[in-house]
DRENGUTOR-456868 format. One record per residue (C-alpha): residue in three letters; x, y, z. Coordinates in steps of 0.001 Angstrom, whole numbers, padded with zeros to 6 digits. Each point is the difference from the previous one (the first is absolute). Layout:
N
res: ALA	px: X	py: Y	pz: Z
...
***
This chain:
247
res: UNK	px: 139432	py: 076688	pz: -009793
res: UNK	px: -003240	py: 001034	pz: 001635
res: UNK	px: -002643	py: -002882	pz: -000773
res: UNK	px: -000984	py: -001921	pz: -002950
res: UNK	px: -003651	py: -000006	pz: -000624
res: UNK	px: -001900	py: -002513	pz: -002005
res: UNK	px: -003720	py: 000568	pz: -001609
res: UNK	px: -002423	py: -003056	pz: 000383
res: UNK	px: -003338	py: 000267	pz: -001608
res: UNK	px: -002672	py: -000919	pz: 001671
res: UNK	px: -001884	py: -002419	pz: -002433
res: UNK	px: -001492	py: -001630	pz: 002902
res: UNK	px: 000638	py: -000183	pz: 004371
res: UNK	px: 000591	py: -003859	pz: -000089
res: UNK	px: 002746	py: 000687	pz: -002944
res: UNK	px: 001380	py: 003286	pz: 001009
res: UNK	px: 000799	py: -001908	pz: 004004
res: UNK	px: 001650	py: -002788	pz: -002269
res: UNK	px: 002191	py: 002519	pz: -001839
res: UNK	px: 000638	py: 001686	pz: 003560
res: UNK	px: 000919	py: -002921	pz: 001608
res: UNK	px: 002174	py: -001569	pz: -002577
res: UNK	px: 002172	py: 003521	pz: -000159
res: UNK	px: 000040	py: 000094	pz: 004057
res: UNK	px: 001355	py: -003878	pz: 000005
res: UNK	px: 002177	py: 000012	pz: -002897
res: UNK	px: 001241	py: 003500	pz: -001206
res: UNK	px: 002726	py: 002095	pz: 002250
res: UNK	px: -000006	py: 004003	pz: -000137
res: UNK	px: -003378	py: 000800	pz: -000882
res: UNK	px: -001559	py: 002628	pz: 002153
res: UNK	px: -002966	py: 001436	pz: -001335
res: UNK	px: -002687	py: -000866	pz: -001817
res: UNK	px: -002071	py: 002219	pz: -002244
res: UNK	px: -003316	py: -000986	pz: -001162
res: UNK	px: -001609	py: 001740	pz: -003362
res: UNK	px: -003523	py: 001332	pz: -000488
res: UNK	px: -001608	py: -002109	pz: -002946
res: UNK	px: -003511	py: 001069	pz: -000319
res: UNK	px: -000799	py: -004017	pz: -001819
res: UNK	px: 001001	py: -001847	pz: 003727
res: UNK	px: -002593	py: -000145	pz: 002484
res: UNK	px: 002935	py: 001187	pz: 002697
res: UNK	px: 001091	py: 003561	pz: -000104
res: UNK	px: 003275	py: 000806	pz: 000757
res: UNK	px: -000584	py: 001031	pz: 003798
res: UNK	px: -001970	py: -002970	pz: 000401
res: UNK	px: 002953	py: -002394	pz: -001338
res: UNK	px: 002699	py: 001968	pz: 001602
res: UNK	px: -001810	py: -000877	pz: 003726
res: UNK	px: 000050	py: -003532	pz: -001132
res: UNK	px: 003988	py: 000285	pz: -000442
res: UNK	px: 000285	py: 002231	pz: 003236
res: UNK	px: -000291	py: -003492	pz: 001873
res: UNK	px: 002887	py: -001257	pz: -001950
res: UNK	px: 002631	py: 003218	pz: -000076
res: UNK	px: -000271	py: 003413	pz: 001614
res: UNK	px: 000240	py: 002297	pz: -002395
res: UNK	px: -002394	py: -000232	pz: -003217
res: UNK	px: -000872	py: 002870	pz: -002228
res: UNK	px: -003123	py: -000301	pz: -001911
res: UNK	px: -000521	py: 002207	pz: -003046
res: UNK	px: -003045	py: 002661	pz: -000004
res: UNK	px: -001242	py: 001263	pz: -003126
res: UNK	px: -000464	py: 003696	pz: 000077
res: UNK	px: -002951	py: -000362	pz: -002826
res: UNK	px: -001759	py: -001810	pz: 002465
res: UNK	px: -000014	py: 002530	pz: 002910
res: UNK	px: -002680	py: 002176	pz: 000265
res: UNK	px: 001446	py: 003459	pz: 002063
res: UNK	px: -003140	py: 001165	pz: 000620
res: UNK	px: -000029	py: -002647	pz: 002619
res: UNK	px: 002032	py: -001630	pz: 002281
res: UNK	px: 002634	py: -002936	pz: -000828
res: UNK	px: -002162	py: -003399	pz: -000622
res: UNK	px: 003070	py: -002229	pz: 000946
res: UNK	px: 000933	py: 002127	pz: 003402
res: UNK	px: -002174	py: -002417	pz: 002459
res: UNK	px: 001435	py: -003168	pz: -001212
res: UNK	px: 003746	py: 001545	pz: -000412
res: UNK	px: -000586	py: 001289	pz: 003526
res: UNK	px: -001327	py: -003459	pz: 001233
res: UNK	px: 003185	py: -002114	pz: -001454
res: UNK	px: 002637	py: 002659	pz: 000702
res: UNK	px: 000702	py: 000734	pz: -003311
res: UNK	px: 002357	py: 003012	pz: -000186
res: UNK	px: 001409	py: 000193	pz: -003538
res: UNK	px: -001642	py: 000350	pz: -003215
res: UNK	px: 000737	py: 000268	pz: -003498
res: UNK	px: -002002	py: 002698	pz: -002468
res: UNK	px: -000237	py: -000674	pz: -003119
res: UNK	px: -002717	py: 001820	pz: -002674
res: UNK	px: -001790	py: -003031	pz: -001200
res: UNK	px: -001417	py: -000960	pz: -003201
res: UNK	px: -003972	py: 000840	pz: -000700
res: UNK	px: -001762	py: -003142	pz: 000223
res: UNK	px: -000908	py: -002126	pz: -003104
res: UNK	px: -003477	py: -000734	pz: 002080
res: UNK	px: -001009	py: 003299	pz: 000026
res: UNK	px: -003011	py: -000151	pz: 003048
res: UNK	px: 003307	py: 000055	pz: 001749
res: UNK	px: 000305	py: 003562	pz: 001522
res: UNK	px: 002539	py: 002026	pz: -000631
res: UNK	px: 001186	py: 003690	pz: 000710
res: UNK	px: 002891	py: 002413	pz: -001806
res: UNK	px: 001751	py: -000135	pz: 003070
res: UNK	px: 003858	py: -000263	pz: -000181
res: UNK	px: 002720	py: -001233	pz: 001910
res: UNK	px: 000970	py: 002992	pz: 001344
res: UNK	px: -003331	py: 000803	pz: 001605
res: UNK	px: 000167	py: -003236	pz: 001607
res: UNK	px: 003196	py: -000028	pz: 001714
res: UNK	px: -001263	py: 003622	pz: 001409
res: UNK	px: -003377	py: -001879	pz: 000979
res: UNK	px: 002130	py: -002677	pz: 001989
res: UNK	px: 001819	py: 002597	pz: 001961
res: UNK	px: -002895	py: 001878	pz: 001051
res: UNK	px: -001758	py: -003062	pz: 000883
res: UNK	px: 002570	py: -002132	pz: 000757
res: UNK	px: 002861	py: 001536	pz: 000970
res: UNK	px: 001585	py: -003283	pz: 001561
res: UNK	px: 000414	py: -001636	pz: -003477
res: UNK	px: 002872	py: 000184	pz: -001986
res: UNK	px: -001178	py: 000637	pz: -004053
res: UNK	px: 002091	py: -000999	pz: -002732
res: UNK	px: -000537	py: 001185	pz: -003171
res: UNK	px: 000630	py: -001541	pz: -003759
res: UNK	px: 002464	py: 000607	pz: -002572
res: UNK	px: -000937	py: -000987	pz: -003865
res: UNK	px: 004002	py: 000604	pz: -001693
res: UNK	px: -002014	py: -001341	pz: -003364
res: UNK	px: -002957	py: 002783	pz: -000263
res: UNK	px: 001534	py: 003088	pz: -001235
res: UNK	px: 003529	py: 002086	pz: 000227
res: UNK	px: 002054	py: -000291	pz: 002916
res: UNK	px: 000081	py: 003667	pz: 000432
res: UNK	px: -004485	py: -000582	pz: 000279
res: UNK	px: 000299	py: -002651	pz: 002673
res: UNK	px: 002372	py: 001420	pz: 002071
res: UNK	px: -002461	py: 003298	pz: -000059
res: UNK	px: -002665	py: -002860	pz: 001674
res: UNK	px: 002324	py: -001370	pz: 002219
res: UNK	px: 001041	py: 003405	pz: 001545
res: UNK	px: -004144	py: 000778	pz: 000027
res: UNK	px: -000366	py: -003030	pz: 002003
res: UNK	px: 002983	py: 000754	pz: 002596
res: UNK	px: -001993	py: 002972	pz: 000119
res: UNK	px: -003163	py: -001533	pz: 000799
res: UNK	px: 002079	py: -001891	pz: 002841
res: UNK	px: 001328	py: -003809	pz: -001658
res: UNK	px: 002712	py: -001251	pz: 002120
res: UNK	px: 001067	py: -002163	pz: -002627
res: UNK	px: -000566	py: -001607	pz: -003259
res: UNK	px: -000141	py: -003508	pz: -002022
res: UNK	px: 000675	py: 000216	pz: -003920
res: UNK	px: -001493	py: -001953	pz: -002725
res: UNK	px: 002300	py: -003134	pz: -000827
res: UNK	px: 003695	py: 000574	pz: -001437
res: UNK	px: 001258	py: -001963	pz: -002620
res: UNK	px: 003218	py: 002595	pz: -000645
res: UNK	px: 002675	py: 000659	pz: 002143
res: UNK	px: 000897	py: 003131	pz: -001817
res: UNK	px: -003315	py: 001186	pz: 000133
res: UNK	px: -000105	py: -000528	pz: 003562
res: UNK	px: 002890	py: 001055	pz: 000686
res: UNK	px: -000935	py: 003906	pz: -001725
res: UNK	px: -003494	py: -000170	pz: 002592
res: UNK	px: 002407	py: -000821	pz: 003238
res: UNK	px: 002067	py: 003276	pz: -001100
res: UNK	px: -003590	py: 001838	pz: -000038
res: UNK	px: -001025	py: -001710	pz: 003362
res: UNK	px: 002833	py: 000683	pz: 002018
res: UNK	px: -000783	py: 000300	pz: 003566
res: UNK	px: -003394	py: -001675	pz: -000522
res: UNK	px: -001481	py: -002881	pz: 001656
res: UNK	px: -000755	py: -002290	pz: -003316
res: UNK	px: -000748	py: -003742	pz: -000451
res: UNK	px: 001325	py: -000934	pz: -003363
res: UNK	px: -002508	py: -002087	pz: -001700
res: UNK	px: 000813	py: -003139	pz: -001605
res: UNK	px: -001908	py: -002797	pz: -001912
res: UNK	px: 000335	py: -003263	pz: -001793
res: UNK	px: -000862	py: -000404	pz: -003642
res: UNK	px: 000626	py: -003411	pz: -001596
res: UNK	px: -001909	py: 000214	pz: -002989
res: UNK	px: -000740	py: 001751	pz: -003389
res: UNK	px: -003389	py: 000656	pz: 000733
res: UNK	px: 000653	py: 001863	pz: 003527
res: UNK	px: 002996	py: 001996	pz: -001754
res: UNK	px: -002105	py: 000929	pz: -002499
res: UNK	px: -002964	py: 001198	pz: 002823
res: UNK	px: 002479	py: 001839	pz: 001683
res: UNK	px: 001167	py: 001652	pz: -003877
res: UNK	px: -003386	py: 001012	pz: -000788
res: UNK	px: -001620	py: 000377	pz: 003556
res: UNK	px: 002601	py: 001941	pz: 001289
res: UNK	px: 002175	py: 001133	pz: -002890
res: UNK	px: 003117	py: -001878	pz: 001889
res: UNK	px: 002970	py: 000204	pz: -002636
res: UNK	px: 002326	py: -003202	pz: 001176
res: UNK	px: 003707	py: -000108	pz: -000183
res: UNK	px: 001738	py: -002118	pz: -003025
res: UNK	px: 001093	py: -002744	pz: 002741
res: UNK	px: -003607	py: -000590	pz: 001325
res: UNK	px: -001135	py: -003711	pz: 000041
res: UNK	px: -003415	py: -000852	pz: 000352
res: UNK	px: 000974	py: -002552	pz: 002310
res: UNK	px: -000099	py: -000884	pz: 004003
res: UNK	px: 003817	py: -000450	pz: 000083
res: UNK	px: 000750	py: 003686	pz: -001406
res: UNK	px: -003014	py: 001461	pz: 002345
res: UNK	px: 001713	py: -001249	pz: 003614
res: UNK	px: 003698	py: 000538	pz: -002049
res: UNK	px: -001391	py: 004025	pz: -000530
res: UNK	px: -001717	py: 000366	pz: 003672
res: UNK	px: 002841	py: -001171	pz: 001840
res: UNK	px: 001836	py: 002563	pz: -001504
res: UNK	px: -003123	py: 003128	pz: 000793
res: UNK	px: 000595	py: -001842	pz: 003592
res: UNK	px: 003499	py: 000711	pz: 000122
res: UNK	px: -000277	py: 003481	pz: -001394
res: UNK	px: -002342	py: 000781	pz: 002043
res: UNK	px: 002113	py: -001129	pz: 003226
res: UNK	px: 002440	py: 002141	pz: -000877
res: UNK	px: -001925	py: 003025	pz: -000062
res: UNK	px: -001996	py: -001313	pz: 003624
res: UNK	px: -003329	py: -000098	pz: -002006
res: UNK	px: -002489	py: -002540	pz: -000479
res: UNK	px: -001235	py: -002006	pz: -002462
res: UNK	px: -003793	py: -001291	pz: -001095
res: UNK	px: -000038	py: -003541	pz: -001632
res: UNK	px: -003168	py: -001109	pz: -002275
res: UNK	px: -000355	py: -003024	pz: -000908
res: UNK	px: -003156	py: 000285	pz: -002165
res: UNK	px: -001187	py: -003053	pz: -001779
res: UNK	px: 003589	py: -001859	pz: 001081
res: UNK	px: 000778	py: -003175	pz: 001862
res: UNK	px: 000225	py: 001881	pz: 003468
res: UNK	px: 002329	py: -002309	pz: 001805
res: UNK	px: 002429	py: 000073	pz: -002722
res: UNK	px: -000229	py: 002647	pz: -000851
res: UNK	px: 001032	py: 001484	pz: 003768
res: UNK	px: 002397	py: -003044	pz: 000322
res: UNK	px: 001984	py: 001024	pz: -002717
res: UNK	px: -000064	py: 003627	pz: 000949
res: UNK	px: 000758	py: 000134	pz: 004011
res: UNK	px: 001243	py: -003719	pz: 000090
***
C-alpha cells in the first residue's frame, strides 16, 4: 500500500502539536497528514498543515473552492510556497452559516486548473462524495476533475465493503485514498444518515470495537489493490482509536 493518511483538525496549535506528537511517538505506518478547512477555527487549513510540516513531510491541507476568488491570484500560494507544501486537497465547501464570510460560485474544478497555472509544482487532489447522487453522476465529476488535472482522489468515509468494492471497479487505475471513519454512537450514525444520506450495512455497530474491526479490513483491501487509505477519527479517542487500527 501507498500511505495511510490521517485528518487532524486543527481546534487549536498547542492541541493539534499534542495530537502530532502523540501519533509520531506512538502510532507506526502513518504517513501523511491532512488537515481540513473549518471556517469556525481560527487556523485554516494551510496554516495548520505548516504546523504539522515540522512533525511529518508530507501534509495535505484542504482548500475550499467557494472560497477562491479566480479573479485573483491563490491567497494560500505565499505561505504554501514558504513551508514547502506541495499537495493539496479540493474540496467545494459549504457556504458559511456567518454570512460576512465571502464566498464565490467557484468549483472544484476551476481550482485545481487555478493551481496548475499558478502552481504547477503542487500536486491537487480532488474529492469524491459516493453518498450525493448516482454513481453514474459522480463518476461524470470525477472524470471532469481528471480533466481539470487531479492526480488523485480521497472519498467520503466507507462503511460497506460491497459498496466500496463497486467504486474500486469504477476507479481502476486511479490514484484513490479510501476514506474511513469511526462512529461509536447513535447520534453520529444518525448525522451521518441525515447529513449525508449514508445507508449502513445490517452488521454495523455503533461502537469503537466494530469501527477499527471494519478499517482494518478497508486497510487490507486497499493493500491489495496498492492504494491508500484516509483515516478520520472525528470526535473519537485518537490514540485508540489508531492503536486499535495500525497496532
Amino acid at each position: 500500500m501507498s500511505r495511510i493518511s490521517v485528518e487532524l483538525v486543527p481546534r487549536s496549535e498547542d492541541g493539534l502539536r499534542e495530537e502530532l506528537q502523540l501519533i509520531k511517538d506512538t502510532i507506526k505506518g502513518v504517513e501523511v497528514i491532512n488537515i481540513p478547512d473549518l471556517l469556525r477555527l481560527d487556523i485554516r487549513s494551510w496554516q495548520g498543515a505548516a504546523i504539522a510540516k515540522s512533525y511529518y513531510p508530507a501534509v495535505i491541507p484542504h482548500i475550499r473552492a467557494i472560497d477562491v476568488n479566480l479573479t485573483e491570484p491563490l491567497s494560500m500560494r505565499p505561505e504554501l510556497r514558504k513551508n514547502g507544501i506541495t499537495e493539496v486537497l479540493v474540496i467545494e465547501g459549504d457556504p458559511p452559516q456567518d454570512m460576512s464570510h465571502k464566498f464565490y460560485p467557484t468549483v472544484s474544478t476551476d481550482v485545481i486548473q487555478k493551481f496548475h497555472q499558478e502552481m504547477p509544482e503542487v500536486k491537487v487532489y480532488a474529492g469524491i462524495d459516493q453518498y450525493r447522487g448516482s454513481m453514474r453522476k459522480e463518476l461524470y465529476r470525477i472524470q471532469r476533475k481528471i480533466q481539470a488535472g487531479a492526480v488523485g482522489f480521497f472519498t467520503q468515509p466507507f462503511f460497506d465493503m460491497r459498496f466500496m468494492e463497486m467504486y474500486a471497479d469504477m476507479l481502476e487505475g486511479q490514484n484513490v485514498y479510501w476514506g474511513v471513519s469511526p462512529v461509536m454512537s447513535e447520534q453520529s450514525r444518525s448525522y451521518w444518515e441525515l447529513k449525508n444520506n449514508v445507508i449502513f450495512p445490517k452488521d454495523f455497530e455503533a461502537s469503537l470495537e466494530w469501527s477499527i474491526e471494519f478499517s482494518r479490513k478497508v486497510i487490507e483491501f486497499a493493500s491489495r489493490r496498492e492504494d491508500n487509505v484516509y483515516l478520520m477519527p472525528i470526535k473519537s479517542n485518537l490514540s485508540a482509536y489508531l492503536q486499535g487500527v495500525l497496532g
